[in-house]
C-alpha positions in Angstrom: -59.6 -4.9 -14.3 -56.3 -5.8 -13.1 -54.3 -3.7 -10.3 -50.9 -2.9 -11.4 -48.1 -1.4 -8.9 -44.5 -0.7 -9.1 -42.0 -1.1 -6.1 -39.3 2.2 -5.0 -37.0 -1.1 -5.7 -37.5 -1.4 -9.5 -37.7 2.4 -9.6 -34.1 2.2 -7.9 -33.1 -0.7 -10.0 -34.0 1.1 -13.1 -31.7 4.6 -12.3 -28.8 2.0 -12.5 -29.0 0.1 -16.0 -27.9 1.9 -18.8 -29.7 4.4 -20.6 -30.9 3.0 -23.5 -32.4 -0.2 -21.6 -34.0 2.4 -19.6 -36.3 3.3 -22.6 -37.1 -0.6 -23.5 -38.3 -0.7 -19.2 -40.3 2.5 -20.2 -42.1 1.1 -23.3 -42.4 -1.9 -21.7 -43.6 -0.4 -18.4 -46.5 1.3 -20.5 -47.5 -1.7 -22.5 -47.4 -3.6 -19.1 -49.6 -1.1 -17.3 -52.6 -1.0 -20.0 -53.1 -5.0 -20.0 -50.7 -7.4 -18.4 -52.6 -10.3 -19.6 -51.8 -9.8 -23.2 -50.0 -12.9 -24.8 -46.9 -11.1 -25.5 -46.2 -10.6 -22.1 -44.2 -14.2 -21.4 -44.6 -14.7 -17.8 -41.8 -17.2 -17.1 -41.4 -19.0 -13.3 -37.8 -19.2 -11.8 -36.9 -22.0 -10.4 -35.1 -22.2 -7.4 -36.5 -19.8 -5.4 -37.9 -19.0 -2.1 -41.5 -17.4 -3.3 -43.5 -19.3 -6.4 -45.8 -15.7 -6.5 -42.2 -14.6 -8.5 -42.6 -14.5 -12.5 -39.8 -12.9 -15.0 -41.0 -10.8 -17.9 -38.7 -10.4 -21.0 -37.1 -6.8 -22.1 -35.0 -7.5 -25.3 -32.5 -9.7 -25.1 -30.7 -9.3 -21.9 -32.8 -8.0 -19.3 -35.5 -9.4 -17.2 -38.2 -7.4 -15.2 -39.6 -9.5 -11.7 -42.9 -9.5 -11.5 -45.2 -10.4 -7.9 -48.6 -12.5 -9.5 -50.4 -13.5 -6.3 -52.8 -16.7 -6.7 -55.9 -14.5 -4.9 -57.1 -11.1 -6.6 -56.0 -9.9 -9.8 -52.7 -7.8 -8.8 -49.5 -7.7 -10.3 -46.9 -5.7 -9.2 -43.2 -4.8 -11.1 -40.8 -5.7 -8.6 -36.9 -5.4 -9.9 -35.4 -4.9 -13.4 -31.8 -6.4 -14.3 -29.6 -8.0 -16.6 -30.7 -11.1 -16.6 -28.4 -13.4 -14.5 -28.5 -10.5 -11.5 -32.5 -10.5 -11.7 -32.8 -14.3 -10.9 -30.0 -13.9 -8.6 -32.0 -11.2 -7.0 -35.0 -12.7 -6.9 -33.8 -16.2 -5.6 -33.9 -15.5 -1.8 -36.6 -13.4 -2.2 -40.0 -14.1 0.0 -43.1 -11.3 -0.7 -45.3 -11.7 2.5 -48.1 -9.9 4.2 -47.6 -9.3 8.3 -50.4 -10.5 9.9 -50.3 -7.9 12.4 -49.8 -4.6 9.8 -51.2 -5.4 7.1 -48.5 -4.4 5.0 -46.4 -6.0 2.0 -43.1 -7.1 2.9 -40.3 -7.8 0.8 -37.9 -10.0 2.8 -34.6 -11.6 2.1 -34.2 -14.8 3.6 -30.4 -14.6 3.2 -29.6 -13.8 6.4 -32.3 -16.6 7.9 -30.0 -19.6 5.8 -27.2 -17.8 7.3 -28.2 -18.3 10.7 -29.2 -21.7 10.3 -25.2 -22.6 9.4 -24.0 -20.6 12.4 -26.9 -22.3 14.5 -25.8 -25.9 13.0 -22.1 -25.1 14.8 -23.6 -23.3 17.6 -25.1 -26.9 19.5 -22.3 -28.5 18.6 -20.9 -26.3 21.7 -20.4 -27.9 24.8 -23.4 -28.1 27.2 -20.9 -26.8 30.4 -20.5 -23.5 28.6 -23.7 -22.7 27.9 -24.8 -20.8 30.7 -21.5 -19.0 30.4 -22.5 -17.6 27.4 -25.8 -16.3 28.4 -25.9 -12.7 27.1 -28.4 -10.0 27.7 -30.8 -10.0 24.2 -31.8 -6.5 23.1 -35.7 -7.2 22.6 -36.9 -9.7 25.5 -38.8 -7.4 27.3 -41.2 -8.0 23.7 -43.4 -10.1 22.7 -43.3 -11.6 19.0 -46.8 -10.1 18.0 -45.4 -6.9 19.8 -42.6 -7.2 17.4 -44.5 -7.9 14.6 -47.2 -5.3 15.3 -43.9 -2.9 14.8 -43.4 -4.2 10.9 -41.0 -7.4 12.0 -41.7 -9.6 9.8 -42.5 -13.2 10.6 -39.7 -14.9 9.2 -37.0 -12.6 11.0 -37.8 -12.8 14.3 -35.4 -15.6 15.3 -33.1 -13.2 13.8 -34.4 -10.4 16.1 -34.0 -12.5 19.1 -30.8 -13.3 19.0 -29.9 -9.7 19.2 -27.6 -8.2 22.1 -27.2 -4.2 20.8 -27.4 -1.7 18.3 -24.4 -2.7 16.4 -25.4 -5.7 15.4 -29.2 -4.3 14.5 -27.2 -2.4 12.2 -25.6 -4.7 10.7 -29.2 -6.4 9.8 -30.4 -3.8 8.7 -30.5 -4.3 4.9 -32.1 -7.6 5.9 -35.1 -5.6 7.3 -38.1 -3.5 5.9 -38.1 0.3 6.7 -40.9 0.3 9.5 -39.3 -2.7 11.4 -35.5 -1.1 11.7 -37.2 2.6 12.7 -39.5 0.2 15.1 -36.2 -1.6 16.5 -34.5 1.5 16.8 -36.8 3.3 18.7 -37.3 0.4 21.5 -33.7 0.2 21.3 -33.2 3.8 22.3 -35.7 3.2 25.5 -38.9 4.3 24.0 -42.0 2.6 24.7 -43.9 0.3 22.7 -46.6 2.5 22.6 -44.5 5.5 22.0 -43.1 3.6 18.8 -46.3 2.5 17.7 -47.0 6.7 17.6 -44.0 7.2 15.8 -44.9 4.7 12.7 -48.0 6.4 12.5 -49.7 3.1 13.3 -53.4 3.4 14.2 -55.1 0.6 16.3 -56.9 -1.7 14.1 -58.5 -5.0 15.2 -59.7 -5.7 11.7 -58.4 -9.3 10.9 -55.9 -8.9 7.9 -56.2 -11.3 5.1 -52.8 -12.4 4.4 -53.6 -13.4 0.6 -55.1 -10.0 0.2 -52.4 -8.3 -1.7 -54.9 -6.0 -3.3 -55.9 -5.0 -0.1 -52.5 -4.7 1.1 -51.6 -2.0 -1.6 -53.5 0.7 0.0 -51.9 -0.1 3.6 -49.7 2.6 4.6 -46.6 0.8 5.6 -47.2 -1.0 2.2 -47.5 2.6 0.4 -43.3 3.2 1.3 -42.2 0.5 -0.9 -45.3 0.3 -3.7 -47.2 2.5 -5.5 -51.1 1.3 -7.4 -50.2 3.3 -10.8 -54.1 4.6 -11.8 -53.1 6.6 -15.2 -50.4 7.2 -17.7 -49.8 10.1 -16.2 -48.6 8.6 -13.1 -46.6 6.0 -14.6 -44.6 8.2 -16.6 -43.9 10.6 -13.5 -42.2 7.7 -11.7 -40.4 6.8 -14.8 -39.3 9.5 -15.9 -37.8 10.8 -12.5 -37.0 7.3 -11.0 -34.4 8.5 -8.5 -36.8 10.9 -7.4 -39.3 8.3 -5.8 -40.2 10.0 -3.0 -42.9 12.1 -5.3 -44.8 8.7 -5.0 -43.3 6.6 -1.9 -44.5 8.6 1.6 -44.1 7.5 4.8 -47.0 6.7 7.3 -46.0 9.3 9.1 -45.2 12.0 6.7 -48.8 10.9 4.8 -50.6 11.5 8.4 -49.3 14.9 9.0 -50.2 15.6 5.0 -53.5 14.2 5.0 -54.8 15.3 8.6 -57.4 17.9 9.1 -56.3 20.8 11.1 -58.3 23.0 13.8 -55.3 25.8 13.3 -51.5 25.8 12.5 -49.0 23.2 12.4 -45.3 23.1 13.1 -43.5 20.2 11.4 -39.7 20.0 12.7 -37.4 17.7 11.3 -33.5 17.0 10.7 -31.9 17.3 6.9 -33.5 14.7 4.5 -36.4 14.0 6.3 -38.6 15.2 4.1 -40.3 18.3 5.5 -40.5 19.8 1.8 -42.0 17.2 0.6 -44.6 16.8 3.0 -45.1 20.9 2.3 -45.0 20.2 -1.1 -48.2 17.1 -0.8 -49.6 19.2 1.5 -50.4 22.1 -0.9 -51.2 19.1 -3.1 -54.1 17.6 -0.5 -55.0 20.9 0.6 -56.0 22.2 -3.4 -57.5 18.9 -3.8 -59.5 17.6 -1.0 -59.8 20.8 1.5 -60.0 24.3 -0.6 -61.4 23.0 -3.6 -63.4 25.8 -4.7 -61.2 27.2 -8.0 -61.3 30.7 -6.1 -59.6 29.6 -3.5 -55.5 29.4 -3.4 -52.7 28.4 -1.3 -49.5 30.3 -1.1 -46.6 28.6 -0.7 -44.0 30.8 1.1 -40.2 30.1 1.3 -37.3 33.0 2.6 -34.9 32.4 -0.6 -35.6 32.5 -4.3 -33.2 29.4 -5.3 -35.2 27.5 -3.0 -38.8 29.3 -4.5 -38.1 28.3 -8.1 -36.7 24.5 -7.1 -40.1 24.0 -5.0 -41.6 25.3 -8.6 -40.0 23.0 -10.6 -41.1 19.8 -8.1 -44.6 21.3 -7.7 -44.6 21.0 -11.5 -44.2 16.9 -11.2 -46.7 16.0 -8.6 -50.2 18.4 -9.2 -52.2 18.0 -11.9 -52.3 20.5 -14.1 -55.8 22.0 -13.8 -55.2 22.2 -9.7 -51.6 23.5 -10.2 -52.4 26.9 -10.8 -53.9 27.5 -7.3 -50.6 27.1 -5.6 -48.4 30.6 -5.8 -45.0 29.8 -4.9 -43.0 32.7 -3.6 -40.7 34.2 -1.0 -42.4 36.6 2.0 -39.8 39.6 0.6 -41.6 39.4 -2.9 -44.9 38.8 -1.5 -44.6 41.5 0.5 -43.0 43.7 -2.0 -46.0 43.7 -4.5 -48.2 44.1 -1.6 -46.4 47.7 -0.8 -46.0 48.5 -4.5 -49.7 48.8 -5.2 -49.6 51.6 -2.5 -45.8 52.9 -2.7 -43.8 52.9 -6.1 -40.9 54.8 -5.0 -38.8 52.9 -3.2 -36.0 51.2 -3.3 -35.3 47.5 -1.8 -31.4 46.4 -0.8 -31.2 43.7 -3.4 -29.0 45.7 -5.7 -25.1 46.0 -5.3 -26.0 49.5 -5.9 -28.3 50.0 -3.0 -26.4 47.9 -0.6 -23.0 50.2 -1.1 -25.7 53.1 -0.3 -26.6 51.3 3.0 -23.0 50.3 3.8 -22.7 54.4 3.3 -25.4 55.3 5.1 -23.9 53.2 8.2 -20.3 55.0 7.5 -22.1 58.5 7.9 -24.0 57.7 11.2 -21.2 56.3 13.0 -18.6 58.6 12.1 -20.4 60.8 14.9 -20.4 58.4 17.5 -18.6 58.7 21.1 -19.0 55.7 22.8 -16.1 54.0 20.9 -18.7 51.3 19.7 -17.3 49.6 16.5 -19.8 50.0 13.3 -21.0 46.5 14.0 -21.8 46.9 17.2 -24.1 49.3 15.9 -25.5 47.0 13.0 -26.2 44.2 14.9 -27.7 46.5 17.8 -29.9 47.6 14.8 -30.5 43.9 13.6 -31.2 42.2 16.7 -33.1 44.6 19.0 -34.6 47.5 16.8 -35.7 45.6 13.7 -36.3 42.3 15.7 -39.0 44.7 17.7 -40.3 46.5 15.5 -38.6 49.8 17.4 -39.3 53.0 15.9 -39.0 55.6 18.8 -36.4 56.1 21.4 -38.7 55.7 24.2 -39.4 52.0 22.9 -35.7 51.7 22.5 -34.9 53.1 25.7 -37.8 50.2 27.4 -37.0 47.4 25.2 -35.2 43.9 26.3 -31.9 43.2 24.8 -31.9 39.2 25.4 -29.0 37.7 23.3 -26.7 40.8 23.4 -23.2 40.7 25.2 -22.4 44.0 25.7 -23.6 45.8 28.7 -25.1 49.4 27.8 -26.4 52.2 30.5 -29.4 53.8 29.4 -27.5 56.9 29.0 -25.7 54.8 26.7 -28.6 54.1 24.6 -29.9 57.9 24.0 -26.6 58.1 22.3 -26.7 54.9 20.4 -30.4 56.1 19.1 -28.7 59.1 17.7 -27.0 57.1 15.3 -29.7 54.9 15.0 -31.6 58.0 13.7 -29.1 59.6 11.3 -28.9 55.7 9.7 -32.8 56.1 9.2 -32.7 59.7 7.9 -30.6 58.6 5.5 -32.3 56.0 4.5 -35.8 57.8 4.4 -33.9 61.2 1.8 -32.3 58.2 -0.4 -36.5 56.1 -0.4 -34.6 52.6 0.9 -36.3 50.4 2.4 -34.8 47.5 4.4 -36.4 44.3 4.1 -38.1 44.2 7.5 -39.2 47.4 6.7 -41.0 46.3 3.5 -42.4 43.6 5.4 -44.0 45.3 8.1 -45.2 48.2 5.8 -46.9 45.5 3.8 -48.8 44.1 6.6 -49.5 47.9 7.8 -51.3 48.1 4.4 -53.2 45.6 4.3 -54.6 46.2 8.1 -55.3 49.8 7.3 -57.2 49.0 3.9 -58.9 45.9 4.8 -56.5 44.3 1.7 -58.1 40.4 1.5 -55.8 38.4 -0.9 -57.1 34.9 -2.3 -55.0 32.9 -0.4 -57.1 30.2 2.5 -54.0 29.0 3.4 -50.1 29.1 3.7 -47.5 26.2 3.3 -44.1 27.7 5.0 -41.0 25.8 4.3 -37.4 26.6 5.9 -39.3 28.5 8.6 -36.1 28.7 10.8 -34.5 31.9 8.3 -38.1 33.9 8.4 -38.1 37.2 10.4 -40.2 37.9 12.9 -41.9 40.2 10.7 -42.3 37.8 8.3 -44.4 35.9 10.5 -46.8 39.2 11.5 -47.5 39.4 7.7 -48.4 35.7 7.2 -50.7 35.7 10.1 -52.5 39.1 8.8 -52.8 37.9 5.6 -54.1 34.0 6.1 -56.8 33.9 9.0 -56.6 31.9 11.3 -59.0 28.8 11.0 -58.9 25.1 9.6 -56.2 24.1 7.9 -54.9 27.8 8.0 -51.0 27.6 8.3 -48.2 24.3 8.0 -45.0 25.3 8.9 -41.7 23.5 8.0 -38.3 24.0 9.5 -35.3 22.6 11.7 -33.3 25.1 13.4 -30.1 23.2 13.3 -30.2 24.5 9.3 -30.4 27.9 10.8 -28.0 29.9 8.3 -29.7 33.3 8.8 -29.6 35.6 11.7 -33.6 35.7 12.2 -34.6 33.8 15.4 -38.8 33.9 15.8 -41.1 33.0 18.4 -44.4 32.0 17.1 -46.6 32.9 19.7 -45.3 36.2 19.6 -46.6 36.8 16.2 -50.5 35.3 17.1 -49.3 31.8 15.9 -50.4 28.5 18.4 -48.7 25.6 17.6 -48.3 24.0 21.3 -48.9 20.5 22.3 -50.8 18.7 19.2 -50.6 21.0 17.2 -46.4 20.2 16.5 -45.3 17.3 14.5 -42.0 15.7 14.1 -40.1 13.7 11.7 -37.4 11.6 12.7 -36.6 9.5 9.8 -33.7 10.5 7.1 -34.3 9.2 3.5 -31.4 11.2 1.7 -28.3 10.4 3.5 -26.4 7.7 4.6 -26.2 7.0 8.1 -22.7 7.6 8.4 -23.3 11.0 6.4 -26.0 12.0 9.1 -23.5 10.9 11.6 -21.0 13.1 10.4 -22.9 15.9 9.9 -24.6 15.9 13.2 -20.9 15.5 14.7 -20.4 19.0 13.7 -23.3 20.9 15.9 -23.3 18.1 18.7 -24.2 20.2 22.0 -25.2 22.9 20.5 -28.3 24.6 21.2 -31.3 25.3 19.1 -34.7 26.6 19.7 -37.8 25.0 18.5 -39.2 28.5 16.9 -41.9 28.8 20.0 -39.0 29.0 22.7 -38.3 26.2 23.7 -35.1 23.5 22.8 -35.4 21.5 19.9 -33.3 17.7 19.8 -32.5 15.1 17.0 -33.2 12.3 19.8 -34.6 9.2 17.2 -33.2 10.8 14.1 -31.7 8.4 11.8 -30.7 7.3 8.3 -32.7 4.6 6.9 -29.6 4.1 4.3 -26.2 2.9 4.7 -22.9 4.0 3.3 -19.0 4.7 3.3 -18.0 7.1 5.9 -17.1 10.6 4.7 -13.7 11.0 3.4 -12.1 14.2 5.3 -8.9 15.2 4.0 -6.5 17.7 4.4 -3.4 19.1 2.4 -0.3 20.7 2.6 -1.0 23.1 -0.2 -4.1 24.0 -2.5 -2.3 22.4 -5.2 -2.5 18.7 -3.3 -5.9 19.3 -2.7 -7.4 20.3 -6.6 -5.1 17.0 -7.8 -6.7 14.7 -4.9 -10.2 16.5 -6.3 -9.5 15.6 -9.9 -9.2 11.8 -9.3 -12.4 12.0 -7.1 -14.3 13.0 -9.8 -12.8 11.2 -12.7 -13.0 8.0 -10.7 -17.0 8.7 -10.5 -16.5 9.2 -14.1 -15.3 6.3 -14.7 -18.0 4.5 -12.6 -20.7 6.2 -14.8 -22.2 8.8 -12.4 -23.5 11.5 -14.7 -21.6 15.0 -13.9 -24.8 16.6 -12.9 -24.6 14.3 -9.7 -21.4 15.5 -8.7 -21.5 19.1 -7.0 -18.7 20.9 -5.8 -19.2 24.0 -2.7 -17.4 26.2 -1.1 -18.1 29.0 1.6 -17.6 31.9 -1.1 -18.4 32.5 -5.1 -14.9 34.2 -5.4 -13.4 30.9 -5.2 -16.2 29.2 -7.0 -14.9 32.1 -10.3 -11.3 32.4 -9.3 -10.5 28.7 -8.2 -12.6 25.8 -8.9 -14.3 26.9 -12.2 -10.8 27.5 -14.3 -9.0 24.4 -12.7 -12.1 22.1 -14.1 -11.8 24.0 -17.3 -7.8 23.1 -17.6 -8.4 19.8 -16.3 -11.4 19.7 -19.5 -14.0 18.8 -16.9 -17.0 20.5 -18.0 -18.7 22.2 -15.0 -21.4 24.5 -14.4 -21.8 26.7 -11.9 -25.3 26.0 -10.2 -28.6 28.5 -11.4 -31.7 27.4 -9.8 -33.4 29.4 -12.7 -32.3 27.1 -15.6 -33.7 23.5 -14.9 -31.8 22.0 -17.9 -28.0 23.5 -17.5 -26.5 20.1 -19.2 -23.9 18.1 -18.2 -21.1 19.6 -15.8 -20.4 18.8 -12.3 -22.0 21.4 -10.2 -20.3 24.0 -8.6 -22.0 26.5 -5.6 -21.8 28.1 -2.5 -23.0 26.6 0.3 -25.6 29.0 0.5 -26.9 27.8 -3.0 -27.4 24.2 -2.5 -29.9 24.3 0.6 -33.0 22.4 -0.4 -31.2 20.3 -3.0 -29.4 16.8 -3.2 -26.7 15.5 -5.0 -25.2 11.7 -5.3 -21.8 13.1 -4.6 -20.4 15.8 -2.4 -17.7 18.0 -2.7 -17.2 20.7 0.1 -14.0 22.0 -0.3 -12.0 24.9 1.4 -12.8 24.0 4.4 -10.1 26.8 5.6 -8.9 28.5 8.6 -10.6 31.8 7.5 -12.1 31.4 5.1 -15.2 29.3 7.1 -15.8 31.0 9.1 -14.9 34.2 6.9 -11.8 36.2 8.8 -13.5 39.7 8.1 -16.9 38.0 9.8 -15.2 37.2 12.7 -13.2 40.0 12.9 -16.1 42.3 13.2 -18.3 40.5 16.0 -19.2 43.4 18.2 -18.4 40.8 21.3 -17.7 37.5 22.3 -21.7 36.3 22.3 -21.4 38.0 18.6 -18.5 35.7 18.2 -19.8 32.4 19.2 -23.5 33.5 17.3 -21.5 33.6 14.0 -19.4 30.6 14.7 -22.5 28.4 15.4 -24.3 29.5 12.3 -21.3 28.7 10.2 -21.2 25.0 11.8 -25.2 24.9 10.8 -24.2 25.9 7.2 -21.7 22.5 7.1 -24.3 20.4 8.6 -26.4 22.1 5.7 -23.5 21.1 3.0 -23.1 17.9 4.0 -26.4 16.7 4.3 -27.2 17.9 0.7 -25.1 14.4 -0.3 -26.7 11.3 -1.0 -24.3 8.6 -1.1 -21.0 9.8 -1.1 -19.5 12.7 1.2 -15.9 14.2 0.6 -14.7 17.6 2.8 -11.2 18.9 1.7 -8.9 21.7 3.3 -5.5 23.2 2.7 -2.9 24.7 4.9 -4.5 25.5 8.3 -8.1 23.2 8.4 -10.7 25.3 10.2 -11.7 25.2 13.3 -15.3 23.7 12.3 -13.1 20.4 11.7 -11.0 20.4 14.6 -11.5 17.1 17.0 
């Protein structure tokens, strides 16, 4: 039976024809899939190309698909779609080679090679006295070729390589190269071993001789599996066509399929920039674990997350890539309403702070406990005294208080000083206890009381944790009570730098080990542009950032695999300049067919998401929509959030605007740090929420301010 496959770059070239060709590719797609020998499939040759494996298929009138039909095996594999003069023009440099040293399909463009053979032809016509003059350090000399090949180079582009003298110009090949080579450049580049790059690629030592006519065989090598995907049902083939842009449900990298796939004595830590796919490794993870690990249909995984946007997106996406029957075993939720039912079964009357309501009662129940102070303390001294040393420690008696380390905090206290401060501390919890409110970390540590005084055992084996930078300490106590520890027991997601939450953890400290094998790192970013990253990481350069089990965690080797413009950053005279200077952003993507609901707008704040940008888009007759995580289908609109609201998704197009003097960070924040280590706290997480905003954008990156910029964007 023939093996059919389709390529991320026919996926790709698919999201960009028109709609209604897009159902012809689908129908055709389907029909192609079920027998691609049938007579009304015209395979056609092009002439004048590079590769004679190439065939074109007809779709209608206009378009063409490209089709790979190697002479050995029985494979054929969809390759580009395209009008038809730009899918022979894409297809004529086009060479489709196995490296004999990987095993993996290539797709290389032998554009640049013909290039270099013009610029070669004028190089010897140089005179021979200047030669030596122009003898220049080459970036890769120290390597052998099969070294470079064994790194994805492939065969035909190693003159190219060779020639190289520094980063700049490996960037400006880049396009020429498959994925694994550039990462594999990049990383000897930046001083790192061969060996140490070969570890990064996920490449295992194989001395098995590769076949390089096997393309059947070459489907199911890894570095293969980030450009093609062996479609096996209907199913599957209507998942990638349906969702093209989304490839990534199909396309994993070597590495990210080796942490998924591995077998685990105990927990994992996976850290990892924005876009480098740490949910989605969660997300197949959950997937491998229900179908090749736990596969009993008793047994569940809970998939644990800190915000409920984030819960119901992971939901949604879950939805696409587990079967139905297996799909049921994986409860996606956040710790506060995991632990929340826990506590209800036991304790009905209480109240959480999630209502308006309640939170007014708490900002009350502050008002009342200070009002007695006489240390001259402001209120948020007292809060984040509360927040950061009493909470954070689970304090519940002033002789623990009195005992207990305050690393972090910048004001000085005697110990006299803290018998007063517990006084308030005590009148905040009295009158939290007559009112039955509960904070959060209270619920959570309650709930894990509960189930270690009555022997509670939930159905869950294991527990996928994604953003595991904003859980509490607390959280983590509960999670560890709840899954024991064993195999496979607990894969944890996160990257500090995305820290927009107060809670700092240490994992050890709540009976999780995930030293020396047991963490994992990804280094490669798949949603932005590299001059997007660049931008982003611009913003908390030098800052530092734990790696959840103290220690310091880096971006050294973390880098965009895609290129782009450089974000525009703008700023205006007046709030006017800046909504006018927004308009013509967005109707110029209009007019270059970007749907609305790839266009999202944030700011720091919802009041001027419902006072400012939502009536000017309505005057303008923009339709918009402001963002609800609960509705997958809100219709066409560009997107409008805070910046709060968008973590964990991805747009084409990125608005942040606002970008004030204080209003990011917020004046009345700022205004109440207790202290200068307060100060610089709040500023740094406000610098991690941009990095957040800006890496939520795919292609195009656009960060507006008016009046006074802030101080985030000076430099």
């Amino acid at each position: 039976m023939p093996k059919i496959a389709i390529g991320a770059e026919f996926l790709k070239a698919m999201s960009n024809i028109p709609k209604s060709e897009q159902k012809r590719v689908r129908e055709f797609t389907e029909k192609f899939r079920k027998d691609p020998t049938q007579s009304s499939i015209n395979y056609e040759p092009i002439h004048d190309v590079k590769d004679k494996k190439v065939r074109t298929v007809r779709i209608g009138l206009s378009y063409r698909a490209v089709v790979l039909h190697p002479p050995k095996g029985d494979v054929y594999i969809l390759v580009w779609v395209d009008h038809h003069d730009e899918a022979m023009r894409w297809a004529k440099n086009k060479v489709f080679e196995i490296n004999s040293e990987t095993g993996g399909l290539q797709i290389i463009d032998t554009e640049i090679i013909e290039k270099e053979q013009l610029e070669n032809e004028v190089a010897d016509e140089v005179e021979e006295s200047n030669k030596e003059e122009n003898q220049k350090y080459l970036l890769f000399d120290e390597f052998t070729d099969k070294q470079l090949q064994k790194i994805g180079v492939p065969r035909l582009l190693l003159p190219s390589i060779r020639k190289l003298e520094n980063e700049e110009e490996l960037e400006q090949i880049r396009e020429h190269l498959p994925d694994e080579a550039y990462e594999g450049l990049l990383s000897l580049a930046a001083g790192f071993s061969f060996e140490e790059t070969l570890d990064e690629l996920g490449r295992e030592p194989d001395n098995e001789e590769i076949d390089p006519d096997d393309f059947e065989k070459a489907l199911e090598n890894p570095d293969t599996k980030r450009r093609f995907a062996t479609v096996t049902s209907n199913e599957d083939l209507l998942d990638m066509l349906n969702a093209p842009l989304e490839k990534w449900r199909v396309f994993l990298h070597p590495t990210q399929e080796k942490i998924v796939k591995n077998k685990n004595r105990g927990p994992v830590r996976v850290l990892g920039g924005a876009g480098t796919g740490k949910t989605v490794a969660a997300m197949h993870r959950a997937k491998f674990l229900v179908e090749e690990v736990f596969t009993n249909t008793s047994e569940s995984i809970i998939f644990l997350t800190f915000t409920a946007n984030l819960a119901k997106v992971i939901n949604n996406q879950l939805d696409s890539i587990v079967p139905e029957s297996l799909r049921k075993r994986i409860v996606v939720t956040t710790v506060h309403s995991l632990a929340n039912r826990i506590l209800k079964r036991y304790d009905e009357n209480f109240q959480t702070v999630s209502s308006r309501e309640v939170r007014e009662q708490v900002k009350h129940a502050w008002e009342i406990a200070v009002s007695t102070e006489e240390l001259g303390f402001d209120e948020s001294f007292y809060r984040e005294e509360w927040e950061d040393v009493v909470q954070r420690n689970g304090i519940s008696s002033e002789k623990e208080y009195l005992r207990a380390k305050r690393i972090g905090r910048g004001t000085r206290i005697s110990r006299l000083q803290r018998k007063q401060i517990w006084k308030v501390f005590e009148d905040y919890r009295s009158y939290l206890n007559r009112h039955n409110i509960k904070e959060w970390v209270d619920v959570v540590r309650e709930a894990r009381m509960v189930v270690e005084r009555n022997d509670v055992v939930l159905p869950y084996k294991a527990a996928i944790i994604d953003e595991a930078q904003d859980l509490h300490q607390e959280d983590y106590k509960l999670i560890r009570t709840i899954i024991p520890e064993g195999p496979n027991d607990l894969f944890i997601v996160g990257d500090t730098h995305q820290r927009i939450y107060k809670n700092k953890v240490v994992l050890s400290h709540s009976g999780i080990n995930v030293r020396g094998g047991r963490s994992k790192r990804l280094k490669v970013n798949y949603r932005t542009t590299e001059q997007i990253r660049k931008w982003a990481v611009s913003i908390i350069e030098g800052l530092p950032y734990d790696d959840l089990d103290e220690g310091l965690d880096d971006q050294k080797g973390y880098k965009s695999l895609l290129y782009g413009l450089d974000p525009e950053i703008r700023s205006f005279s007046t709030l006017e300049e800046e909504l006018s200077f927004i308009k013509d952003f967005v109707q110029n993507a209009i007019m270059n067919q970007v749907e609305l609901s790839n266009l999202c707008l944030v700011t720091r704040s919802n009041k001027l998401i419902e006072d400012v940008y939502e009536p000017f888009f309505k005057k303008e007759g923009i339709a918009s929509v402001i963002l609800n995580p609960n509705d997958t289908n809100q219709g066409e609109g560009i997107r409008l959030a805070t910046m709060h609201r968008v973590k964990g998704l991805e747009f084409s197009h990125m608005i942040i605007a606002s970008v004030n003097a204080g209003i990011m960070p917020p004046k009345n924040v700022l205004v109440k740090a207790a202290d200068e280590v307060s100060r610089i706290d709040i500023i740094q997480r406000e610098k991690s929420l941009l990095y957040v905003a800006a890496t939520r954008a795919r292609d195009y990156l656009v960060v507006t301010s008016y009046g006074e910029k802030s101080e985030l964007l000076q430099g």
